[in-house]
N, C-alpha and C positions, 0 to 999 in steps of 0.2 A: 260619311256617306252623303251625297247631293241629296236635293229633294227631289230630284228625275231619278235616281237610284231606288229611293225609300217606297217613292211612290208606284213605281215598277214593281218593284218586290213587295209590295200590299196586293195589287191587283194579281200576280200570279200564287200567294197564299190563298185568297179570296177565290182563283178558280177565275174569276170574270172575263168575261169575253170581250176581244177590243170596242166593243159598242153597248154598252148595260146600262139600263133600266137603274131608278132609284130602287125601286122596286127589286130587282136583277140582286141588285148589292145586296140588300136587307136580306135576301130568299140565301142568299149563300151563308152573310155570316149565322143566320138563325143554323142554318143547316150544319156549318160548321161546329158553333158550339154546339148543338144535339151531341155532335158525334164524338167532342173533346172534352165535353164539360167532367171534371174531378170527379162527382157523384155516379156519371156511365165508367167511371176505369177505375175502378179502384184497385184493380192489381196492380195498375203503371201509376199511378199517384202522381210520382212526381213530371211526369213525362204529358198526361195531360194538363198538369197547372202551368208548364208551361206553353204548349200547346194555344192553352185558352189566351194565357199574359198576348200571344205574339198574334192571335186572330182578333183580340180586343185591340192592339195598336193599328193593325192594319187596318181595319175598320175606322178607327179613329182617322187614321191615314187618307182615306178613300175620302171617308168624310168631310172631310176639311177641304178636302179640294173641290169637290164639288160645291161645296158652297161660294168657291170665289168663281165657280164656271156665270158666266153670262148666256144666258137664254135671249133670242133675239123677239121682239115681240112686235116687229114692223108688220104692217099689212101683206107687202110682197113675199115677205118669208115665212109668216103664215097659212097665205093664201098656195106656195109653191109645197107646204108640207103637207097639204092639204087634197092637191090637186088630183082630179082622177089621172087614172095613168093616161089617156085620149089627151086631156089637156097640157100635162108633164110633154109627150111628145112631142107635143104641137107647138110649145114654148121654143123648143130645141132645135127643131125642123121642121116646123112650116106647118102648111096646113096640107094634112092625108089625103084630103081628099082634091086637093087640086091638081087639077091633068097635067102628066108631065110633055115636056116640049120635047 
């Protein structure tokens, strides 16, 4: 399996949304193992240990990758994360308030 496959199929285990938070990630897998962990099933035993094995890789999964992500930390691309929506506009189209011709 590619690492675009693996990593694919982490992120639709995990639930996550094409856009998530470090945070996002962590709130799922906690969530997930709540709901898989051996000790909550003990009448499927074996069906959550594996459960758990394959939310622990995925996580690992997600994991890893994130960490080779690059964060940009330039002025203009913090100042544009930043920006009120008035300014965002105005970057893109000009200024509102000038009369049109």
């Amino acid at each position: 399996m590619s690492s675009l496959e693996t990593l694919i199929k982490a992120k639709t285990l995990l639930g996550l949304s094409d856009k998530a938070t470090l945070f996002d990630i962590k709130q799922r897998y906690r969530k997930l193992m709540h709901k898989w962990h051996p000790d909550k099933n003990p009448n499927d035993l074996k069906t959550a240990e594996q459960m758990s094995i394959q939310i622990n890789d995925a996580y690992k999964t997600i994991l890893e990758y994130c960490k080779h992500y690059q964060f940009s930390f330039k002025e203009e691309d913090i100042k544009e994360k930043f920006a009120s929506p008035h300014d965002w506009w105005e970057a893109r189209f000009g200024d509102v308030n000038r009369p049109k011709k």
